[in-house]
Backbone as a printed PyTorch tensor [residue, N CA C, xyz], in Angstrom:
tensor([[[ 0.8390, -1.1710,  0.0000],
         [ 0.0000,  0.0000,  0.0000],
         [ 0.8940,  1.2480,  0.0000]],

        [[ 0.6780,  1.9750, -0.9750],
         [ 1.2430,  3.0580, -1.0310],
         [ 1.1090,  4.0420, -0.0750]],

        [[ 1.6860,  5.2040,  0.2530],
         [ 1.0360,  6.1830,  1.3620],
         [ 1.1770,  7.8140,  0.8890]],

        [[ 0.5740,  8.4250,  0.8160],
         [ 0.7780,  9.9090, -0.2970],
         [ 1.7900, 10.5430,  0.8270]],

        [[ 2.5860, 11.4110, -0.0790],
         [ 3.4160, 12.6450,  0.7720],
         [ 2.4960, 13.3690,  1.9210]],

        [[ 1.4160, 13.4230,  1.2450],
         [ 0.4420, 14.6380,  2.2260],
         [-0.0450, 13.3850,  3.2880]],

        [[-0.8160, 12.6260,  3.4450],
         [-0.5300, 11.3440,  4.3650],
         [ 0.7870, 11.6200,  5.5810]],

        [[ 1.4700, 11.1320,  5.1600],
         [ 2.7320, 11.1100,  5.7050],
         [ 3.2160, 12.4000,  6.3650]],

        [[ 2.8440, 13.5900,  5.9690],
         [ 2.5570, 14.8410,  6.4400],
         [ 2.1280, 15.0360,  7.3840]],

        [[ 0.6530, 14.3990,  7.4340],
         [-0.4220, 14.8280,  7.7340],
         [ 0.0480, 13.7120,  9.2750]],

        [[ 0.4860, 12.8460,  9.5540],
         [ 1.0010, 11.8870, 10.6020],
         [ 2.1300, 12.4720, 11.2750]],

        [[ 2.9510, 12.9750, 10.6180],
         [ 3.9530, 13.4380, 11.6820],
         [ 3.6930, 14.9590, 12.1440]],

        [[ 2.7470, 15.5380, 11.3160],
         [ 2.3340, 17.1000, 12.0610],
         [ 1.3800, 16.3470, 13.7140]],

        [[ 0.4730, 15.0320, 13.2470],
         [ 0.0190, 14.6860, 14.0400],
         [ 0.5850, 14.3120, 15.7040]],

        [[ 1.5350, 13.4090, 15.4880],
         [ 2.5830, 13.1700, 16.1870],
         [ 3.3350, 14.4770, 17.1480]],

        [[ 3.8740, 15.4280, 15.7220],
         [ 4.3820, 16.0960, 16.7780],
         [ 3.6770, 17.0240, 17.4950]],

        [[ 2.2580, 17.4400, 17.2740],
         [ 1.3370, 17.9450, 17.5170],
         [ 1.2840, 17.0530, 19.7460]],

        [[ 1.2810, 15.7910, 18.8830],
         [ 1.1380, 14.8530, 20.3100],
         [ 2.4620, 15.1390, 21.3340]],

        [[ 4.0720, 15.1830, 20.4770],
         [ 4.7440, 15.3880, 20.9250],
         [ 4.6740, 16.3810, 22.1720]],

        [[ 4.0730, 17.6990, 21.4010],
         [ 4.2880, 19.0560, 22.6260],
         [ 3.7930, 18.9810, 23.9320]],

        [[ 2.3280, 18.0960, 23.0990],
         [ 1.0400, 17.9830, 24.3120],
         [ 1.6700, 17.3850, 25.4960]],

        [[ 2.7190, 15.9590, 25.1880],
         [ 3.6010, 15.2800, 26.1090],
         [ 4.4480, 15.7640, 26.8880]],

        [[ 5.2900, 16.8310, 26.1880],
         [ 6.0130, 17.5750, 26.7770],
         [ 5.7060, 18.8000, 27.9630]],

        [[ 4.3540, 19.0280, 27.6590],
         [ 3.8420, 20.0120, 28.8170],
         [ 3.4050, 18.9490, 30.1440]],

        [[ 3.0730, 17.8670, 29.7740],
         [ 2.8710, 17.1370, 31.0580],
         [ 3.9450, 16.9390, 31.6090]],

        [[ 5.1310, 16.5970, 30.9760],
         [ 6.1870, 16.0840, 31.9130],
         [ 7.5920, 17.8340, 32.1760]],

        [[ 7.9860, 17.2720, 33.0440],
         [ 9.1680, 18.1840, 33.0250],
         [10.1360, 18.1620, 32.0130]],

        [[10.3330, 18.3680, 30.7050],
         [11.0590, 18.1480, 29.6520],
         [12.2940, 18.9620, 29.9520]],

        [[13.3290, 18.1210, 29.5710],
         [14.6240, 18.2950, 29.5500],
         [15.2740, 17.9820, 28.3980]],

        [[15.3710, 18.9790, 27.2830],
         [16.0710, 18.5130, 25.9200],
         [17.4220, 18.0850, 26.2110]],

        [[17.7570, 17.0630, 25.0090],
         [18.8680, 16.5080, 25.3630],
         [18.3820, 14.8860, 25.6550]],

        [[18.0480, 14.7360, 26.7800],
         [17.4060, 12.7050, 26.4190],
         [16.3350, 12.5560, 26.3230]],

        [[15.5010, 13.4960, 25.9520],
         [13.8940, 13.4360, 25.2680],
         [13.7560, 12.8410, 24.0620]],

        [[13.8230, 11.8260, 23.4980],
         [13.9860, 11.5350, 22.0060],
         [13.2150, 10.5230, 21.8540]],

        [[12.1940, 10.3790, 21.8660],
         [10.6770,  9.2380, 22.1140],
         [10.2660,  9.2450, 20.6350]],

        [[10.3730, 10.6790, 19.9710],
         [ 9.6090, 10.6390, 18.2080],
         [10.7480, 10.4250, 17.5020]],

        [[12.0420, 10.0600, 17.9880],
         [13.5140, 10.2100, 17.2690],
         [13.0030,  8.6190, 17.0800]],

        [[12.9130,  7.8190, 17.9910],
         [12.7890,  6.1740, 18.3950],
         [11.7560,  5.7490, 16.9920]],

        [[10.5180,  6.6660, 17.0400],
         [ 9.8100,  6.5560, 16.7950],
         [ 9.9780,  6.5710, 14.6570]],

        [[10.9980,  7.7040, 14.4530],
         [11.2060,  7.7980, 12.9670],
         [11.7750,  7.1990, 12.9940]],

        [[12.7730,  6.1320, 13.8680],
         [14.2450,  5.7980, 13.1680],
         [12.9360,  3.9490, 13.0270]],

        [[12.0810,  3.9630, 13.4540],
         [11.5680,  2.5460, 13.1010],
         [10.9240,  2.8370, 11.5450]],

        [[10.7930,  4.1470, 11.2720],
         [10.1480,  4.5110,  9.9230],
         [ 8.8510,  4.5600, 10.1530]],

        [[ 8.2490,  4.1240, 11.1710],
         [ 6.9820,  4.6520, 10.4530],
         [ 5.8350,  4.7290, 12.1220]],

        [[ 4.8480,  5.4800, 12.3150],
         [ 4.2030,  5.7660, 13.6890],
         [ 3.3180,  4.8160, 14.0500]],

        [[ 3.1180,  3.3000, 13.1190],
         [ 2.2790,  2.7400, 13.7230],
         [ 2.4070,  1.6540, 15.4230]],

        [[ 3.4560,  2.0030, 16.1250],
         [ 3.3850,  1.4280, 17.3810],
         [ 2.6050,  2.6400, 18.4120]],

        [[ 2.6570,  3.9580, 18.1380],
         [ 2.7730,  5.3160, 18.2730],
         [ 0.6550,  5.3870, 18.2000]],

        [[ 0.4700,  4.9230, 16.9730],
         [-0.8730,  4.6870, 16.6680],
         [-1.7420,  3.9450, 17.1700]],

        [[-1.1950,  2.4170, 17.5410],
         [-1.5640,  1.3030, 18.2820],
         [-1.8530,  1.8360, 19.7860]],

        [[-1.0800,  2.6930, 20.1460],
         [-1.2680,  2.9060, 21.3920],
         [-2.3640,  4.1230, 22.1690]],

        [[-2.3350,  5.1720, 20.8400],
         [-3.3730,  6.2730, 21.3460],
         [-4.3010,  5.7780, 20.6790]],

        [[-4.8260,  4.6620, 19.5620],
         [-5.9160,  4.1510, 19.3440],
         [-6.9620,  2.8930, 20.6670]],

        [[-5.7330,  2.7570, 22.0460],
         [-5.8590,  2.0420, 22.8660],
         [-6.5350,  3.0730, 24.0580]],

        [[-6.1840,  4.2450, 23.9560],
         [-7.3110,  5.5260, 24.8210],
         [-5.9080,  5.2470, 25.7400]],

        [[-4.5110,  4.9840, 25.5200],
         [-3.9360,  4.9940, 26.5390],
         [-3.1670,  6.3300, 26.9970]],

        [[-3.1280,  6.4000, 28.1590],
         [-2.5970,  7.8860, 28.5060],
         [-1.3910,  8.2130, 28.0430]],

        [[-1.3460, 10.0190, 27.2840],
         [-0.0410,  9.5300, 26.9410],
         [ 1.1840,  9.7290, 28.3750]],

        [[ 1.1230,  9.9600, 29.4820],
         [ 1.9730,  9.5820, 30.1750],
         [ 2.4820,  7.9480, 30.3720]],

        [[ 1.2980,  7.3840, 30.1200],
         [ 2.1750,  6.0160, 30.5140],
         [ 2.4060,  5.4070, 29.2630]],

        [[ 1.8230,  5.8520, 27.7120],
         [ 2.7990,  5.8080, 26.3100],
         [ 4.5660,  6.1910, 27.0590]],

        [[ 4.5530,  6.9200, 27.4510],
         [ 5.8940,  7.7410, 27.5330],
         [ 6.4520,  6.1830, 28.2720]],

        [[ 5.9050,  5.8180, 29.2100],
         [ 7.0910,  5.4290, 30.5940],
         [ 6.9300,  3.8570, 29.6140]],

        [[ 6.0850,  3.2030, 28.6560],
         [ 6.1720,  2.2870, 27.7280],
         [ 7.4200,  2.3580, 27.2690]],

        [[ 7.7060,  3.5650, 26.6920],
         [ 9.0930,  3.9700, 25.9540],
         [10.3280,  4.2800, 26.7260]],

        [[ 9.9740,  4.7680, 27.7890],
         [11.2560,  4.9490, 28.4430],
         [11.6510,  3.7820, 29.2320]],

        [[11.0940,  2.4040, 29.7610],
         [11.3320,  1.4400, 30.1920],
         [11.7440,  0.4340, 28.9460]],

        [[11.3960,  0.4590, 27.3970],
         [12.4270, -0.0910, 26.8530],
         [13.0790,  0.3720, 26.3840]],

        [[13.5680,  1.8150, 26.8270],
         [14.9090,  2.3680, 26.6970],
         [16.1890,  2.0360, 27.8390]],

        [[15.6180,  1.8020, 28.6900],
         [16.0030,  1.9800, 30.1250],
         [16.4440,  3.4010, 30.7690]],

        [[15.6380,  4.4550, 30.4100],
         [15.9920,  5.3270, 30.6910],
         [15.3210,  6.2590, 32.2400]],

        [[16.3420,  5.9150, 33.1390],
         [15.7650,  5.9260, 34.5780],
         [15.3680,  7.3220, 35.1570]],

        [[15.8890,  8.4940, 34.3010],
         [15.8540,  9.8430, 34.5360],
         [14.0510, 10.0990, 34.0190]],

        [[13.8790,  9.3730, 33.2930],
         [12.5750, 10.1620, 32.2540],
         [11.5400,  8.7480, 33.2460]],

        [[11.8570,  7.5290, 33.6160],
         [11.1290,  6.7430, 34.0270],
         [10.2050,  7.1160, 35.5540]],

        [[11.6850,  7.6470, 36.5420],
         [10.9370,  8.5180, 37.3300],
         [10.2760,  9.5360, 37.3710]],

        [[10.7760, 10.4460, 36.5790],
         [ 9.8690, 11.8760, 36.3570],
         [ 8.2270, 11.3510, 35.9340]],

        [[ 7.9420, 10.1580, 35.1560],
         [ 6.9940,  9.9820, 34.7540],
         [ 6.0780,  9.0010, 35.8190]],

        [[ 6.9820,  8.5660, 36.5490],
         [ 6.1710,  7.9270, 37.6090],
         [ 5.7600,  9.1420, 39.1200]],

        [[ 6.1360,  9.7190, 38.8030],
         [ 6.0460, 10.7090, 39.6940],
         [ 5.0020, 11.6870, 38.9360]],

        [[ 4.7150, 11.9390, 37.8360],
         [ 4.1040, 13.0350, 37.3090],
         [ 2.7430, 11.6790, 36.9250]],

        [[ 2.5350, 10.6750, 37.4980],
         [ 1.4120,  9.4260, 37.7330],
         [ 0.9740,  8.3620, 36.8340]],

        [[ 2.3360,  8.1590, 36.2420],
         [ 2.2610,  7.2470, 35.0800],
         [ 1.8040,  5.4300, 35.9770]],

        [[ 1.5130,  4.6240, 35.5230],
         [ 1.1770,  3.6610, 35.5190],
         [ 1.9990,  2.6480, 34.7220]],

        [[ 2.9730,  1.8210, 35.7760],
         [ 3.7360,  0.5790, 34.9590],
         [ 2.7180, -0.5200, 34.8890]],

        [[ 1.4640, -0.5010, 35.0780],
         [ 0.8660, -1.8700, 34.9470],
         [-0.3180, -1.6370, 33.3910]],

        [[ 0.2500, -0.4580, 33.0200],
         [-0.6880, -0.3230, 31.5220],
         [-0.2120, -0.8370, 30.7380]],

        [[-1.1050, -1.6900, 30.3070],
         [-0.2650, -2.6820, 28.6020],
         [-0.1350, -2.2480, 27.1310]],

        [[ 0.4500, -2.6240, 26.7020],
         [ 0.5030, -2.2030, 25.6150],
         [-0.0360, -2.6140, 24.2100]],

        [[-0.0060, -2.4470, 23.2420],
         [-0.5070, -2.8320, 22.2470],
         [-0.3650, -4.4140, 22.0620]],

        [[ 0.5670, -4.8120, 22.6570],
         [ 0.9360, -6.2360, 22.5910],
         [ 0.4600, -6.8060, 23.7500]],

        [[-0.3300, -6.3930, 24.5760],
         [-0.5260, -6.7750, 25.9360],
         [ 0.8510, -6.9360, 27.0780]],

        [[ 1.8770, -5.6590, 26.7130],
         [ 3.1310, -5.9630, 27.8410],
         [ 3.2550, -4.3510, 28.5920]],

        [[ 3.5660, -4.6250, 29.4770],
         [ 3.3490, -3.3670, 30.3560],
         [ 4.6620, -3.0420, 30.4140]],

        [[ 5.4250, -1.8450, 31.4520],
         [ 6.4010, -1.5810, 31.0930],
         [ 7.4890, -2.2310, 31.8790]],

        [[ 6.9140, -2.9620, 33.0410],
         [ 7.8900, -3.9070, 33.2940],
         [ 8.2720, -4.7850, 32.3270]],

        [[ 7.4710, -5.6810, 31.8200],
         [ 7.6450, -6.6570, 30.5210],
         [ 8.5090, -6.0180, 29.5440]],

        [[ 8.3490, -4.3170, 29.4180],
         [ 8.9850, -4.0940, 28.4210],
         [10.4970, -3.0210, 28.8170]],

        [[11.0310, -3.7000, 30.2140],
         [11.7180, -3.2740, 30.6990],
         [13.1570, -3.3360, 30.0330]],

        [[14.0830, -2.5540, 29.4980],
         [15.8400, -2.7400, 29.0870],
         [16.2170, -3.9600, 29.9200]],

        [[16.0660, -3.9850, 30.9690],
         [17.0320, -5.1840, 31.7830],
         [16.3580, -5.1550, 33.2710]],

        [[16.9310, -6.1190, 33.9510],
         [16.5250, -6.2070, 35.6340],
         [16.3190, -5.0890, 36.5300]],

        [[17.4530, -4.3610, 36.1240],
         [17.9000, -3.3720, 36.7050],
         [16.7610, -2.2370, 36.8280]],

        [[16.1060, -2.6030, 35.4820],
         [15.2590, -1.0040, 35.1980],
         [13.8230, -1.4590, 36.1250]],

        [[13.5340, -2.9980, 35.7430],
         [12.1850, -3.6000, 36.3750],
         [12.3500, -3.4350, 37.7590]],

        [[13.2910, -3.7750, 38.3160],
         [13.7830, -3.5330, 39.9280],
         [13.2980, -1.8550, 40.4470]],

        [[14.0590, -1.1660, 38.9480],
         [14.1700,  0.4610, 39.7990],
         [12.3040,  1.2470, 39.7530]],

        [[11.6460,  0.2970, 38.3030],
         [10.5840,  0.5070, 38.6770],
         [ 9.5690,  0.3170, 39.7110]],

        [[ 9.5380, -1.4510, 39.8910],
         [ 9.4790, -1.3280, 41.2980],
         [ 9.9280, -1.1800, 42.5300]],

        [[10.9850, -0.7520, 42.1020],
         [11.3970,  0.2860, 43.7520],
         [10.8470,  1.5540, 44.2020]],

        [[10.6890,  2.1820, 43.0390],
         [10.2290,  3.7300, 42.5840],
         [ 8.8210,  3.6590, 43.2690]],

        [[ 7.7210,  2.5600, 42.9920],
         [ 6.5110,  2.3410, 43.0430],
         [ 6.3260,  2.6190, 44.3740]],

        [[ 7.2640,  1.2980, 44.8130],
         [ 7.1530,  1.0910, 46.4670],
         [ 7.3450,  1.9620, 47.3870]],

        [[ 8.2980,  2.8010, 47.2100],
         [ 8.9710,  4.0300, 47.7600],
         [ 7.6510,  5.0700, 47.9150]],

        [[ 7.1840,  5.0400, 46.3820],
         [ 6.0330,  6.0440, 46.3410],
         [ 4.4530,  5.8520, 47.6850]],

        [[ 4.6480,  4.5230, 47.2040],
         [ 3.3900,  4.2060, 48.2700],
         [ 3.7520,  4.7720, 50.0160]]])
């Protein structure tokens, strides 16, 4: 299936449209913010799609992405600003499941526990 220029346009104005909206929820810090970078370098927004077609918040889209990044700076800010590691994902895996390594599943639930 082909996809027109204006299509393809019309998706990443979308996106980054979503981008900003994300960025006002969280404390953004340019520099390791790069969630739509992840997102072009796969070529194309349909994991991105799968997920706001799921009504899922985009805070816990975010902490989806930053737990298989392992990125512990953006994981807390987002658990703190009330993200949810037990939201699944398009595949049915939450962000423990879709954790970088032990380390990150550990710091999530440490983060949790701490919080309670």
């Amino acid at each position: 299936m082909k996809v027109s220029l204006e299509c393809k346009l019309e998706k990443l104005l979308v996106c980054g449209a979503l981008l900003i909206m994300l960025m006002d929820l969280v404390d953004f810090q340019p520099g390791y913010f790069n969630y739509m970078g992840m997102l072009a370098v796969e070529g194309t927004y349909d994991k991105m799609n799968a997920l706001l077609s799921q009504n899922i918040h985009p805070v816990d889209i975010l902490l989806l992405m930053a737990a298989s990044e392992g990125d512990k700076p953006k994981i807390e800010e987002l658990l703190r600003a009330g993200a949810s590691y037990s939201v699944k994902d398009a595949d049915g895996r939450t962000a423990l499941d879709r954790a970088a390594s032990d380390e990150i599943k550990d710091f999530i639930l440490g983060f949790s526990v701490q919080k309670a």
